[in-house]
N, CA, C and O of each residue as an XYZ file, in Angstrom:
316
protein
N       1.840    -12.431    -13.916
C       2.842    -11.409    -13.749
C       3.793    -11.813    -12.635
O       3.296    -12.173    -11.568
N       5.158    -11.788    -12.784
C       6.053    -11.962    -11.839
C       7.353    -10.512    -11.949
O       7.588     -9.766    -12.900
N       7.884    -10.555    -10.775
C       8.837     -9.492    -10.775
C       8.327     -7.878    -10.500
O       7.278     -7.762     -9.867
N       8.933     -6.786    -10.890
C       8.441     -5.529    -11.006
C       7.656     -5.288    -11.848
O       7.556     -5.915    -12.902
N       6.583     -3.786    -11.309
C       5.930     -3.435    -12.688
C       4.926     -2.547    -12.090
O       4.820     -2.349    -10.879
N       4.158     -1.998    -13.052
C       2.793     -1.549    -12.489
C       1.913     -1.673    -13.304
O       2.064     -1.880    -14.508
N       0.870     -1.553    -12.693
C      -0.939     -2.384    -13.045
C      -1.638     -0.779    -12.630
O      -1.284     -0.124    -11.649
N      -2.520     -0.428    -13.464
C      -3.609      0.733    -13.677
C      -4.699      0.118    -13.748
O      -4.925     -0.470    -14.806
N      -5.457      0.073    -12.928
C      -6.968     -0.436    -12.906
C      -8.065      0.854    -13.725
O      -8.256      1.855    -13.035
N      -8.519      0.833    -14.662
C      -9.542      1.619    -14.812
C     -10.618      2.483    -13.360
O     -11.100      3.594    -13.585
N     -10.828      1.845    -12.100
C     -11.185      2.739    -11.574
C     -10.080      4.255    -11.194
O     -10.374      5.330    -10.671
N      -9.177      3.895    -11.559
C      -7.659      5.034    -11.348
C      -6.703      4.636    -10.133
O      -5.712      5.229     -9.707
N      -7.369      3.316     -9.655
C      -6.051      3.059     -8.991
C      -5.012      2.395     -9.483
O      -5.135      1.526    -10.346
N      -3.951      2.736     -8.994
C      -2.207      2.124     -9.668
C      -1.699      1.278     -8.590
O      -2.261      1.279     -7.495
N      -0.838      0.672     -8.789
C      -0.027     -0.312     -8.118
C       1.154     -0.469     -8.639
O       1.383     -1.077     -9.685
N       2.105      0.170     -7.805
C       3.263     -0.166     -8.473
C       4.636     -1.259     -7.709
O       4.912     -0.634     -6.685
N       5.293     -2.161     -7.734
C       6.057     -2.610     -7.317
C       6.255     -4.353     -7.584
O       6.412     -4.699     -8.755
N       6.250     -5.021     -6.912
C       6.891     -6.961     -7.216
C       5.311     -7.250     -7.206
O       4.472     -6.589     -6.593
N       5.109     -8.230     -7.911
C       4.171     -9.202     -8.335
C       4.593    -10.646     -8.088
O       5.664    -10.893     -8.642
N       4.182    -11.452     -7.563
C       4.475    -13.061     -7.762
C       2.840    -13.391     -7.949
O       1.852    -13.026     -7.311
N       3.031    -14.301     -9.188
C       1.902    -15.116     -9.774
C       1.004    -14.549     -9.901
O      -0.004    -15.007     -9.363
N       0.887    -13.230    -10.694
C      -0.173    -12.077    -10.948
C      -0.920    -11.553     -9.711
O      -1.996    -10.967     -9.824
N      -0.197    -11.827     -8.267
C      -0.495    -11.050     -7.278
C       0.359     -9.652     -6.918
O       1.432     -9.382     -7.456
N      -0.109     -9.053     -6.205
C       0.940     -7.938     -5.722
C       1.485     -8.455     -4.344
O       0.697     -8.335     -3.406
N       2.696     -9.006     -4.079
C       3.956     -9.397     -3.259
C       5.299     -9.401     -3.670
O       5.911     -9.780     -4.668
N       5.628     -8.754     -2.377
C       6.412     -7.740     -1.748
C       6.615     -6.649     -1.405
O       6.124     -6.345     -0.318
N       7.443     -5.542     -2.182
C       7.298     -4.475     -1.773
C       6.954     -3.931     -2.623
O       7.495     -4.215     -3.692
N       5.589     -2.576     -2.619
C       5.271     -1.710     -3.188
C       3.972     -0.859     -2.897
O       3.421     -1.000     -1.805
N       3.368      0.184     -4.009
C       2.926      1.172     -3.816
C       1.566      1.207     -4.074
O       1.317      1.362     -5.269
N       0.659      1.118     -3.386
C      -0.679      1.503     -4.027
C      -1.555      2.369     -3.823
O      -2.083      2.508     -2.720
N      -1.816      3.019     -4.759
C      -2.545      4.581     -4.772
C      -3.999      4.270     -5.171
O      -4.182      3.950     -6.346
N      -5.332      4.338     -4.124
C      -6.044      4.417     -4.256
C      -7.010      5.572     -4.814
O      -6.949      6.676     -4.273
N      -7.625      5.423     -5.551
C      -8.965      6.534     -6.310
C      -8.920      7.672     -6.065
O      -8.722      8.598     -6.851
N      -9.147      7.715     -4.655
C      -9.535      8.992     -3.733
C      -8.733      9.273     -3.758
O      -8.807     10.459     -4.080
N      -7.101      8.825     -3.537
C      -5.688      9.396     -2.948
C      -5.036      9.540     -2.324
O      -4.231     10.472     -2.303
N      -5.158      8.528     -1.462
C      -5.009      7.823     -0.118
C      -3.814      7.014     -1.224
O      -3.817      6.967     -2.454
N      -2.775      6.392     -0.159
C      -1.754      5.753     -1.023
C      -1.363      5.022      0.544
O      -1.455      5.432      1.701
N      -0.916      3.820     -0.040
C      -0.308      2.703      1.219
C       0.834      2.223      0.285
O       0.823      1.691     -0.825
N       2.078      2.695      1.350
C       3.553      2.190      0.860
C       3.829      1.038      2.060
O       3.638      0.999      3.275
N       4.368      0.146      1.074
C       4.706     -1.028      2.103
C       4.571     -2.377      1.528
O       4.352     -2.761      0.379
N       4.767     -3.001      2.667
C       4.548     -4.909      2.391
C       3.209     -5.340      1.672
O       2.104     -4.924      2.019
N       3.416     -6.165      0.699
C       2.170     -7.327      0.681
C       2.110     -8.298      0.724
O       3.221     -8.767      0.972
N       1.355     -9.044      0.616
C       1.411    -10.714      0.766
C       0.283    -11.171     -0.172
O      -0.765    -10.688      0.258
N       0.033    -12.012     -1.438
C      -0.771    -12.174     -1.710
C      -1.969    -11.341     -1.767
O      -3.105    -11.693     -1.447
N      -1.410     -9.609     -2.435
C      -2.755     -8.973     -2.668
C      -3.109     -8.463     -1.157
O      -3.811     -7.453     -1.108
N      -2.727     -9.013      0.012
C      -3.420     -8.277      0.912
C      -1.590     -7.352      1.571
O      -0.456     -7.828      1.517
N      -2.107     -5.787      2.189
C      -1.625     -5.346      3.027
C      -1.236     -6.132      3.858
O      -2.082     -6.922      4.276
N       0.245     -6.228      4.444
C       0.874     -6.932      5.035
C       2.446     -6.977      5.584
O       3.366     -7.481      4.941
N       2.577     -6.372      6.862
C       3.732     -5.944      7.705
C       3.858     -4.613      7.842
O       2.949     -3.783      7.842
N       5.201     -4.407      7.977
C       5.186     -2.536      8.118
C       4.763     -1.989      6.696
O       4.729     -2.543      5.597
N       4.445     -0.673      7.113
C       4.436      0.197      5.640
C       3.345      1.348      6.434
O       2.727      1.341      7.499
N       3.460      2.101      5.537
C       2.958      3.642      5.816
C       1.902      3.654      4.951
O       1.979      2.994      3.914
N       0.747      4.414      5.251
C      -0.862      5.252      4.829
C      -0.594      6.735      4.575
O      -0.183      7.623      5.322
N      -0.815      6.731      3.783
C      -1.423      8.457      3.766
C      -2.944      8.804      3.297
O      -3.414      8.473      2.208
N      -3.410      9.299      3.990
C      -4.689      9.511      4.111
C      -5.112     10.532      2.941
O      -4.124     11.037      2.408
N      -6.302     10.941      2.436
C      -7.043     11.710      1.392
C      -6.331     13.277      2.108
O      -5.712     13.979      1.309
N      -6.437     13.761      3.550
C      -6.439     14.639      4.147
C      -4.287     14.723      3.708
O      -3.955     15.822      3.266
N      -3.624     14.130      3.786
C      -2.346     14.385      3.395
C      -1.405     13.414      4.292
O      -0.201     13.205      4.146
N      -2.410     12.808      5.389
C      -1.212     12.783      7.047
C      -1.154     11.556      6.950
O      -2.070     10.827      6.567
N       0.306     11.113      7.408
C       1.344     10.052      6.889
C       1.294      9.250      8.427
O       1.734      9.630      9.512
N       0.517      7.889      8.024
C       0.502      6.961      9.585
C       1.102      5.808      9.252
O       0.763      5.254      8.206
N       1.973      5.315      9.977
C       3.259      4.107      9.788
C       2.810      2.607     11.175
O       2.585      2.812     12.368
N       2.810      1.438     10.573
C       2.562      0.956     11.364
C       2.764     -0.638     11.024
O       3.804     -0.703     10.369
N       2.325     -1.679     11.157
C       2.221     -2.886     11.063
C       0.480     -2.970     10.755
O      -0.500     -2.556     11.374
N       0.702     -3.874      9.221
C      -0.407     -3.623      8.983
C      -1.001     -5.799      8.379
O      -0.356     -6.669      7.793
N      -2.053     -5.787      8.794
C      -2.876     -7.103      8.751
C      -4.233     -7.333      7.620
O      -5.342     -7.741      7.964
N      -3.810     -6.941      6.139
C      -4.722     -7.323      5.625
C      -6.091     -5.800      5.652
O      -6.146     -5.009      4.710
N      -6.771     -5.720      6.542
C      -7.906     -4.468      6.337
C      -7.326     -4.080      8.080
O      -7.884     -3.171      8.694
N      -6.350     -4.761      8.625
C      -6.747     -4.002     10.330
C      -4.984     -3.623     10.393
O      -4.034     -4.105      9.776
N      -5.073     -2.598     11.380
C      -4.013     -1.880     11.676
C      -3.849     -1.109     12.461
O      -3.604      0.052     12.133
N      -3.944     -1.566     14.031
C      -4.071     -1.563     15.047
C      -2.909     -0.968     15.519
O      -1.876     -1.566     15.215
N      -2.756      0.348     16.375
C      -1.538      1.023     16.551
C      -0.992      1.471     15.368
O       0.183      1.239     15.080
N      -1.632      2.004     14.760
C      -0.744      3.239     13.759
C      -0.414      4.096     14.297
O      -0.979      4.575     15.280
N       0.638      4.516     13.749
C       1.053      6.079     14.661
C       1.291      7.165     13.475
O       1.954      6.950     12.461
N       0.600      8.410     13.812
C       0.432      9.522     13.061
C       1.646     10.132     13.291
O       1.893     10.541     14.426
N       2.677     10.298     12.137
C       3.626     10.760     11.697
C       3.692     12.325     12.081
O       3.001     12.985     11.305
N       4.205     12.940     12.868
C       3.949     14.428     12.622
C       5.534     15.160     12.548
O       6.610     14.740     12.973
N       5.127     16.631     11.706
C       6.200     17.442     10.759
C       5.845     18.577     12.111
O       4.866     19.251     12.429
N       7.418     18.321     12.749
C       7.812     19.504     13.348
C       8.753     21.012     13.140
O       8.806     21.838     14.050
């Protein structure tokens, strides 16, 4: 897969956005099971640079992100 698109995994997660070489890179969306969703960079399938989390609970944390670590997120808050 190259370019745009989205991929539905049977466990119910989606992925939507650029693919290079049937990976997910660049920019896009992935909505995990539970419902947790991470907008942002990838690199080869892994989380990678800025992009935003939203957690199962609803709350939106933005940060620079490394693959599984993401050190200094900052919790978005609605004033």
């Amino acid at each position: 897969m190259n370019g745009s698109g989205r991929l539905e995994h049977p466990s119910g997660a989606v992925y939507e956005g650029e693919f290079k070489d049937n990976m997910f890179h660049g920019l896009g969306t992935y909505s995990f099971p539970n419902g947790a969703k991470y907008i942002g960079n990838f690199n080869e399938n892994k989380l990678e640079g800025e992009g935003e989390f939203i957690d199962t609970q609803g709350l939106e944390w933005s940060g620079t992100f490394h693959y599984t670590a993401a050190p200094g997120l900052k919790l978005k808050l609605e004033m």
